[in-house]
C-alpha positions in Angstrom: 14.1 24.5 26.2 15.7 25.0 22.9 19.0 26.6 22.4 19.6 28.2 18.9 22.4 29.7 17.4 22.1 31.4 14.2 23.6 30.0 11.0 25.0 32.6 8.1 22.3 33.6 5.9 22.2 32.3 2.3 21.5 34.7 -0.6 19.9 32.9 -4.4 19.3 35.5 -7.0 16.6 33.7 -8.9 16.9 32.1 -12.7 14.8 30.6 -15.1 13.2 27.7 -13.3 15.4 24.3 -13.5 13.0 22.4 -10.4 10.0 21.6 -13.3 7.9 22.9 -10.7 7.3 26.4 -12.0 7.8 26.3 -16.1 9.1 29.9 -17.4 9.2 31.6 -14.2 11.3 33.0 -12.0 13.0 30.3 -9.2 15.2 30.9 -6.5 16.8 27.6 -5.6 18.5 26.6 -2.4 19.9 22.9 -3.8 21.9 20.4 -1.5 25.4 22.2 -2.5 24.2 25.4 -0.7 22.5 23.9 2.3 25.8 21.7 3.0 28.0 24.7 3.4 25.8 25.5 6.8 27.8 22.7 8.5 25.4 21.2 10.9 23.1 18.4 10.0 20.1 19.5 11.5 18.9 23.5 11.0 15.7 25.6 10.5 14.4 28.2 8.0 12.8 31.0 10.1 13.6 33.9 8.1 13.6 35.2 4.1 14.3 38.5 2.9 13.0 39.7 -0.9 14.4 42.1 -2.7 13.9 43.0 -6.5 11.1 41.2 -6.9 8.3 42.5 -9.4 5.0 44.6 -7.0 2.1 42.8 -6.8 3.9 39.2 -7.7 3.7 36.4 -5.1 6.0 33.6 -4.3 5.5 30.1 -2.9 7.7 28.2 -0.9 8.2 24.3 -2.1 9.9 21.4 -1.1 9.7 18.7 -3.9 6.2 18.6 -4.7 4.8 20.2 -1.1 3.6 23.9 -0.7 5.1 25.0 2.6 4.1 28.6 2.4 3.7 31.7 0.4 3.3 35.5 0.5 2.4 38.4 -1.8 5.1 41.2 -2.8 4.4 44.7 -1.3 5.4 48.3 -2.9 9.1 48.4 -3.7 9.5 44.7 -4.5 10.5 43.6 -1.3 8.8 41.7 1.4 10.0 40.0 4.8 8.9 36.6 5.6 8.8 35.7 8.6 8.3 32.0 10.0 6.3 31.6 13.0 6.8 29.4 15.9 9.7 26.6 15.2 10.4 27.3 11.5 11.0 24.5 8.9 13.3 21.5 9.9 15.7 21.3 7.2 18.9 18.5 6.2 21.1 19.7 3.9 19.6 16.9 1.4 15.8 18.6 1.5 16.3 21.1 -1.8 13.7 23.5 -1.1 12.3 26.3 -3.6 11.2 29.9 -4.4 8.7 30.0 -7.1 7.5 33.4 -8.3 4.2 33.5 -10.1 5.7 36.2 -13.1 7.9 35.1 -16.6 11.7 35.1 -16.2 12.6 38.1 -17.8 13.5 41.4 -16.7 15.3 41.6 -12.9 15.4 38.9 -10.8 14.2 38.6 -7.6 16.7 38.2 -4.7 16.4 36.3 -1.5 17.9 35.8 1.7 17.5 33.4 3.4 18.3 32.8 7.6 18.7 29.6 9.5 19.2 28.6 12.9 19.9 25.3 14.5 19.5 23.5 18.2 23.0 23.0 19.9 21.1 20.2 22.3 20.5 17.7 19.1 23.7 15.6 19.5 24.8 15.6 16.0 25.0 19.2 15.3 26.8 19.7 19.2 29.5 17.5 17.6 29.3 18.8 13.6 29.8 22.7 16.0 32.9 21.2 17.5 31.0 20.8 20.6 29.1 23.3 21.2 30.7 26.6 19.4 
């Protein structure tokens, strides 16, 4: 059985998109920088929070040139997103992207997003100090 422990949550406030994948749009980006300061070398994406994001616009979720998921924005310009089952096995070197379908202009959207990672993979037990 797995044993998670929650990581702190990681808030991007999108920009003009600097990934090439989504030219003019909005992009909230969750680069190598970010994803180191969760401290363990293995971890999961199982949870994003949206806020400000434009009704009726939809993002997709991209790592390098892969679609991993996507959803549609619901009345008040927030949405939750929740991953089902085991989430997304994630290092700290596998960038991963928001791309909203809508211009980069106005108020950009916000996400949060929440990881978790498995205290019985060896490397993380010791990058917790063991099991903290």
């Amino acid at each position: 059985m797995t044993s998670y422990k929650t990581l702190p949550p990681l808030t991007t406030t999108a920009a003009a998109d600097k990934s090439g994948f989504n030219p003019g749009n909005w992009t909230n980006a969750y680069d190598s920088a970010q994803l180191a300061t969760l401290f363990v070398p293995y971890f999961e994406l199982y949870h994003l929070a949206v806020t400000s994001a434009q009704v009726g616009s939809a993002l997709t979720i991209q790592q390098n040139r892969n679609r991993w998921g996507g959803t549609s924005i619901g009345p008040g310009g927030t949405t939750e997103y929740h991953l089902s089952g085991s989430g997304w096995l994630l290092t700290p070197s596998r960038e991963f992207y928001i791309l909203w379908n809508y211009a980069a202009s106005g108020t950009p959207p916000v996400v949060t997003a929440w990881f978790r990672y498995d205290i019985d993979i060896p490397e993380n037990r010791a990058a917790a100090g063991g099991g903290l």
